[in-house]
NUTITOR-108772 format. One record per residue: residue in one letter; x, y, z of N, C-alpha, C, O in turn. Coordinates in steps of 0.1 Angstrom, whole numbers, plus 5000, padded with zeros to 4 digits. Layout:
BEGIN
AXYZXYZXYZXYZ...
This chain:
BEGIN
X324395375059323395275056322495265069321295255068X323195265080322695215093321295365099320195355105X321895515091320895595095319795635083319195745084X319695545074318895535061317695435067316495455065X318395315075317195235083316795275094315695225096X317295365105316895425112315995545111315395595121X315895605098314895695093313995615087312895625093X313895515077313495415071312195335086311295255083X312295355095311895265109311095395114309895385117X311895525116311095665122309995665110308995615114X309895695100309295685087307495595091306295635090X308295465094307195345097306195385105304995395103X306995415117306495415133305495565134304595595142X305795625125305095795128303895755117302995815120X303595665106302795635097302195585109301395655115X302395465114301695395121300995425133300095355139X301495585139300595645147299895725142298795745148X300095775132299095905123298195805119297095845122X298095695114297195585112296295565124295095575126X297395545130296395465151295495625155294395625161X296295745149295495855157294095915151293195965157X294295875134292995835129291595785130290495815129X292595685133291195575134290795615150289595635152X291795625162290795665170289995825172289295845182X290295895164289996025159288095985154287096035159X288195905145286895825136286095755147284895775150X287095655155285595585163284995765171283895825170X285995785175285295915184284195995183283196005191X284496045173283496105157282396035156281396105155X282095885154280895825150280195795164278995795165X281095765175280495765190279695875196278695865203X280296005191279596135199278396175187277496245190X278596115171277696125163276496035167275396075162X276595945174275495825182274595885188273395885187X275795965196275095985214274496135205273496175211X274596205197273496315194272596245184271496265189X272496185174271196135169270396045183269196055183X270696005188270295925198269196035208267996025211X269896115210269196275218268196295211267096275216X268296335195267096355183265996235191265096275197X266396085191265295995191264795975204264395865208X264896125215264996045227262996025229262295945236X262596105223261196105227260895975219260195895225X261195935209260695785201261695705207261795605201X262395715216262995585218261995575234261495475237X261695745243260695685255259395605247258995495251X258895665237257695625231257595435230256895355235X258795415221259095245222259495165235259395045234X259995225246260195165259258595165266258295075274X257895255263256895315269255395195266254395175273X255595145256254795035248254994885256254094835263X256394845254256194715265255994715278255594625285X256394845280255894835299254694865297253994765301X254194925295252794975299252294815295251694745303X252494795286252094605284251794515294250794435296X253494545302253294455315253294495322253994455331X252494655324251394665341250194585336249894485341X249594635324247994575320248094415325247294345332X249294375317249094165318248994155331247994105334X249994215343250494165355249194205362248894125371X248194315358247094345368246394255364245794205373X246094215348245094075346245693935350244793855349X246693895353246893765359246193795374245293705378X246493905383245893925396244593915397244093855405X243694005385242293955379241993815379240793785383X242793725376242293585370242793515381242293395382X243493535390243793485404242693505414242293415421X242093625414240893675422239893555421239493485430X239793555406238393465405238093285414238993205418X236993275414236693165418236293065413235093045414X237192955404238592925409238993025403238293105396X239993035406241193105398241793025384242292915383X241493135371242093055360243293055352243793145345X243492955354245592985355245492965340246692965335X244492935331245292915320245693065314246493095306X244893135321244293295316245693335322246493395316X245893285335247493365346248293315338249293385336X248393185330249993155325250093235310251193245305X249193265305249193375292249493455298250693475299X248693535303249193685310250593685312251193765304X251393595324252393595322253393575315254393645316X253393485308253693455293253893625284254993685280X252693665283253293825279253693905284254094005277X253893915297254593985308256093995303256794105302X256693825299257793765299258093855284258993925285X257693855277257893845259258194065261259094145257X256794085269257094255267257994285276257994405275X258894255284260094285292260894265283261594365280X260994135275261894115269262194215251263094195243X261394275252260994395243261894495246262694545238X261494515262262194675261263294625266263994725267X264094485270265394495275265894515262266994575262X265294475245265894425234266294635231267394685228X265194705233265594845228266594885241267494955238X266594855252268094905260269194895255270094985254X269194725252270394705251271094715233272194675229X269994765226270494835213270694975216270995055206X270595015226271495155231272395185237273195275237X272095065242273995055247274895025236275795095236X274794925226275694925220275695015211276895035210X275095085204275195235201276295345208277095415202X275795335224276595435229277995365235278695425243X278195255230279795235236281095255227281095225216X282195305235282995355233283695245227283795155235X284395215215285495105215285795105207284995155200X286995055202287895055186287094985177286194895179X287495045163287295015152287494805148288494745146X286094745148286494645143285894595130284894635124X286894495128286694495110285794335114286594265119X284794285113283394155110283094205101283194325096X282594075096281394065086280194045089279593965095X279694205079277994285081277594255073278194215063X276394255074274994205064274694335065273894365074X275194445054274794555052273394595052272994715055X272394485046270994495050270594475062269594535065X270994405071270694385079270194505093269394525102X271594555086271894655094270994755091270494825100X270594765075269794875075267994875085267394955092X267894715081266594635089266594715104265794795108X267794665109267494735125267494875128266794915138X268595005116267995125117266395095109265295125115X266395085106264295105105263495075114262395135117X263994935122263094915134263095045146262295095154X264495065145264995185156264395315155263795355165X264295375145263395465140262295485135261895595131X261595345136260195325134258695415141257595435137X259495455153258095525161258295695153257295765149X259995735153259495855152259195845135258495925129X259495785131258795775119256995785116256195865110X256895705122255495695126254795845128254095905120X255095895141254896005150255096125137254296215139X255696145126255496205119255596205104256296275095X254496075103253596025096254295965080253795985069X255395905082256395875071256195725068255395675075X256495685063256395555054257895495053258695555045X258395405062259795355054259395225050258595145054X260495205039260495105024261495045024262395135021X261994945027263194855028262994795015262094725014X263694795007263494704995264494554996265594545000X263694454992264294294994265494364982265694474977X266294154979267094204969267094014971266793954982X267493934958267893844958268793754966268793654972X269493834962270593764970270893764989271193864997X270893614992270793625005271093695016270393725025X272593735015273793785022274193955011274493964999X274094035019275294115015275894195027275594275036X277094095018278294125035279394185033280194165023X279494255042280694345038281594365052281094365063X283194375050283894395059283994495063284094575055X283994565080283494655086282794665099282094575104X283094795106282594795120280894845118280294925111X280594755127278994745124278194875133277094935131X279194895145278495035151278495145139277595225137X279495135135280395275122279195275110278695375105X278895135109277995155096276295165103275295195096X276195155115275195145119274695335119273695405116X275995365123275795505124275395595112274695705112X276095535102275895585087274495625084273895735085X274195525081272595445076271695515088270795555082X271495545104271295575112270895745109269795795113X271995825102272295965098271495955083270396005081X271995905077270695885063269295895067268495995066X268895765072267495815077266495855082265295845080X267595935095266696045103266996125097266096205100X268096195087267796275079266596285069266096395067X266196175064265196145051263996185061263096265058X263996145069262296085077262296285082261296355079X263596355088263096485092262696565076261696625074X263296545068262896595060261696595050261296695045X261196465047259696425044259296465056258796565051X259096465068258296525074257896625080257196625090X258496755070257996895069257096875056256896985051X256696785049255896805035254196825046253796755056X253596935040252396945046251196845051250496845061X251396725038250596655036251296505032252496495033X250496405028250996225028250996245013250396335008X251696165006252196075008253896075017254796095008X254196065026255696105030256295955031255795865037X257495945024257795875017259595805025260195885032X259895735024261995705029261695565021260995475026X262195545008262695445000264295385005265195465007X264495275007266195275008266195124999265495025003X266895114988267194994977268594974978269495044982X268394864971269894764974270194734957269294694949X271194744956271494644939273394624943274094664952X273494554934275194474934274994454923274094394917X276394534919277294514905278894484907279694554914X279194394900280494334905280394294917279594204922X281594384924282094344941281094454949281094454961X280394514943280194594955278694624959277894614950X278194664969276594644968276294834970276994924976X275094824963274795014963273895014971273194914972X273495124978272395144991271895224988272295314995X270395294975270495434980268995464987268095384987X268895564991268495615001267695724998267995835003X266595724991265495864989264495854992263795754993X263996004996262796054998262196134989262696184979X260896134994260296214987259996394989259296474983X260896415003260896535005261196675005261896665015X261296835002261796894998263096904987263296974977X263696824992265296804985266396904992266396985002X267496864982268497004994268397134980268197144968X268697214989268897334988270197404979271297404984X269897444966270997444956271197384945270797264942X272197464934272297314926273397244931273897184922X273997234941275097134939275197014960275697034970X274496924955274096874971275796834976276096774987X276596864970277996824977278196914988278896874997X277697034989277997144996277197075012277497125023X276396995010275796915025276996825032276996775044X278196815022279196705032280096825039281096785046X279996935038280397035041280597015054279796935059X281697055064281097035084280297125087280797235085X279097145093278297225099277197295092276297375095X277497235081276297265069274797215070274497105064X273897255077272397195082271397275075271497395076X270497205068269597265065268097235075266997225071X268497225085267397215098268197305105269397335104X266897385115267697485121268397425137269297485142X267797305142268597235152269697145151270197075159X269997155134270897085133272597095136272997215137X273397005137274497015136275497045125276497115124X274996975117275996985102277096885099277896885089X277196795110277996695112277496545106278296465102X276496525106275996375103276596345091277496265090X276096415081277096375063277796365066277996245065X278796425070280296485070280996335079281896265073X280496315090280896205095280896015086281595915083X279396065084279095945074280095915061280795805060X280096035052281295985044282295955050282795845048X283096055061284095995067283995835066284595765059X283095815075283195665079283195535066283895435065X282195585056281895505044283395495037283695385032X284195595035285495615034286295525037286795445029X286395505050287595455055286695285060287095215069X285495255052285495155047285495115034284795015030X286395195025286895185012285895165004285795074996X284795275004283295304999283395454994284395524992X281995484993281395644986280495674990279795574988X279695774995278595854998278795964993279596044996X277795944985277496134972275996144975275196054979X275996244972274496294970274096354959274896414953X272596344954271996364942270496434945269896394955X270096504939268796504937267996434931268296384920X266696394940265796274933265296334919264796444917X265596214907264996234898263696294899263796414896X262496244904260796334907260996434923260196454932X262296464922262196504939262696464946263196344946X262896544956263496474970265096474970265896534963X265196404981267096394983267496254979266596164979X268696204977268296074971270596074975271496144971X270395964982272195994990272395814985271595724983X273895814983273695674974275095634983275995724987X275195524984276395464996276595334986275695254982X278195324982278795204976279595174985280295254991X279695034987281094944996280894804989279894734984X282394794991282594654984282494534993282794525005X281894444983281694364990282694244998283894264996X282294115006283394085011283893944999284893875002X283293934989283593844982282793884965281593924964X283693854955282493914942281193814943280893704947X280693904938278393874937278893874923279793914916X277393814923276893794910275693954905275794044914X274993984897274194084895273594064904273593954908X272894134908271694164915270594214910269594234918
């Protein structure tokens, strides 16, 4: 009996590290998946740091302008400074959403406002968006909250891989309209995300072959971003498949349940 619980205990303890070696196996994977999309955005992330400073040399040399004068007009110097204060506080806001991007640390389980999160990858990727000439589409959704249990770097990364994929890919179409739709609906417990463009599409009939490891249909690519993302969407007890857009394009669809049943959406 006594070596039935003693196996019964080794049993536990080896689950519980193949578990622990997992999950730190996953943060790993979505950390070094950060720090290379992050490299992709380095020229639109200089481009967005590059906007508030340049802001406050211009204000700081016009307060010195409005000090020169005779009198000096401070209502003009305390605006000036006033946006000095606001565009610093700009680019400390994109630093310090890089830092937490790039930090190392275990898996934790909060409650995300799955949109939310999508909100801030679009603001994050807004220049290079821009820079090659794409349109992103956040669609509202009724309902106030959709929150779901989950590490917010993990999902940040997800959504992050979706659409700088969508935006690189609408942005080989010759011409506009270039397009990154991402919609929200909730059925039952769980809220759907999906994620199309209007671009090429993938290659094949069967887009499963993209969660493939190392499968890129860019030639600087890694082949890792899918592959990771499901991981991750996974082991937040979710799904990421991919489809071809009905009129086109790529169209990647992310389900996770939510942290409490919704009503329709």
């Amino acid at each position: 009996w006594s070596s039935d619980v003693c196996s019964s205990d080794l049993d536990v303890t080896s689950e519980v590290r193949a578990e622990q070696a997992d999950r730190m196996h996953r943060d790993e994977l979505a950390r070094v998946a950060r720090v290379a999309t992050l490299g992709e955005l380095a020229a639109s992330i200089a481009h967005e740091l590059n906007q508030p400073l340049s802001a406050v040399v211009a204000n700081a040399r016009a307060a010195c302008r409005f000090l020169d004068t005779i009198p000096p007009d401070l209502d003009e110097v305390r605006e000036a400074l006033a946006d000095v204060a606001q565009d610093a506080g700009r680019a400390g806001d994109v630093i310090s959403s890089m830092r937490q991007l790039l930090e190392r640390g275990e898996t934790q389980q909060d409650l995300v406002d799955v949109r939310r999160v999508v909100l801030d990858v679009a603001e994050l990727v807004n220049s290079e968006a821009v820079m090659r000439g794409v349109d992103i589409q956040v669609g509202e959704h009724d309902q106030a909250d959709l929150v779901v249990v989950g590490d917010p770097g993990q999902l940040t990364q997800v959504f992050l891989n979706l659409v700088m994929n969508a935006i690189e890919s609408t942005g080989r179409l010759p011409s506009a309209p270039r397009t990154v739709s991402i919609v929200f609906t909730v059925e039952r417990a769980e809220v759907e995300i999906l994620v199309q463009d209007n671009g090429p599409g993938f290659v094949g009939d069967d887009p499963e072959h993209m969660f493939q490891p190392f499968v890129s249909q860019r030639p600087e690519g890694l082949g890792m971003g899918l592959t990771i993302s499901r991981t991750i969407t996974e082991a937040h007890g979710g799904t990421l498949t991919a489809e071809h857009g009905a009129s086109g394009g790529a169209l990647l669809r992310v389900r996770l349940p939510l942290s409490a049943p919704a009503s329709h959406g």
